[in-house]
C-alpha positions as CSV (number, residue, x, y, z in Angstrom):
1,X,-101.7,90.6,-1.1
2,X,-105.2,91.9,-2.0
3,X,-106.5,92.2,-4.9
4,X,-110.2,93.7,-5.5
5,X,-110.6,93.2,-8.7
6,X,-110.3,89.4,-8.9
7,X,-112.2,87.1,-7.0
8,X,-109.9,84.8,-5.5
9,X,-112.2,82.6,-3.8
10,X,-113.4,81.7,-6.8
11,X,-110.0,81.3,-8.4
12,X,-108.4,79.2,-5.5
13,X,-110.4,76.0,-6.8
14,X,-108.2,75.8,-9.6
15,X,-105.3,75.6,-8.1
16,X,-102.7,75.9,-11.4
17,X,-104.3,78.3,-12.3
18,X,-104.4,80.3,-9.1
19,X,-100.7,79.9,-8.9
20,X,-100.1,81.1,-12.3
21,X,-102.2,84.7,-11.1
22,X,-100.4,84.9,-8.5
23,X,-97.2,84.7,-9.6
24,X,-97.7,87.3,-12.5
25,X,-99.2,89.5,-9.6
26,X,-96.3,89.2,-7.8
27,X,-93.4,89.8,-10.4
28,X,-95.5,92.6,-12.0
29,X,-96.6,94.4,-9.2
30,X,-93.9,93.8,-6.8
31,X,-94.2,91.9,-3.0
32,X,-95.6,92.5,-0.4
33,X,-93.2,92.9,3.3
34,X,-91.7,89.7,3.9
35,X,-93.5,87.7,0.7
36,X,-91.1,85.6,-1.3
37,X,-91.8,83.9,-4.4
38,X,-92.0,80.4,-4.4
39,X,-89.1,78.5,-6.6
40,X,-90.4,75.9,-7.1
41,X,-93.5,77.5,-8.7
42,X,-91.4,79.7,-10.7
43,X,-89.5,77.3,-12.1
44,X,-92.7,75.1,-13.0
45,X,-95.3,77.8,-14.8
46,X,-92.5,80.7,-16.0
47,X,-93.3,78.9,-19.5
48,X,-96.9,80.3,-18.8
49,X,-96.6,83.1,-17.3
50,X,-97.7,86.5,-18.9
51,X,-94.6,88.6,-18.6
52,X,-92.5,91.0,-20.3
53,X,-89.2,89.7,-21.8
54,X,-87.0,91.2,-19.7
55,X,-88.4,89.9,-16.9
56,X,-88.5,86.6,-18.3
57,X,-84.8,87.0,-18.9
58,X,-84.3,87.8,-15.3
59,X,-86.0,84.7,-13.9
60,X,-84.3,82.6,-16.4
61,X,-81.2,83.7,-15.3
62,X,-81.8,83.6,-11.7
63,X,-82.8,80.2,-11.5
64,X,-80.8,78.7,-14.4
65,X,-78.0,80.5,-15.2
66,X,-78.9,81.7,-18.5
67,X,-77.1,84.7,-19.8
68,X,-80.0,86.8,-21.8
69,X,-78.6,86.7,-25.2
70,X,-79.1,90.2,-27.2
């Protein structure tokens, strides 16, 4: 994944906070060939993360089972 308009150098020393970018990168923006996103992450900052609801609902029920209630 690149990215010109951060500087992830600069990013990568804080590593929560790197992972947090990346993952909004990655569930907003899509993957790149043969990038998965990290469960374990997932499961750890989607309380943080900075994405729409329905995303949100789809993460929630992916990794818990949640049915998105309307």
């Amino acid at each position: 994944m690149r990215n010109r308009n951060t500087n992830t150098l600069k990013l990568k020393k804080n590593p929560s906070a790197y992972a947090v970018w990346r993952l909004e990168q990655q569930l907003n923006y899509g993957l790149s060939e043969n990038e998965k996103i990290n469960r374990v992450e997932l499961k750890k900052y989607l309380p943080v993360l900075n994405i729409d609801a329905d995303t949100r609902k789809l993460c929630e029920y992916l990794l818990y089972g949640k049915k998105p209630s309307y």
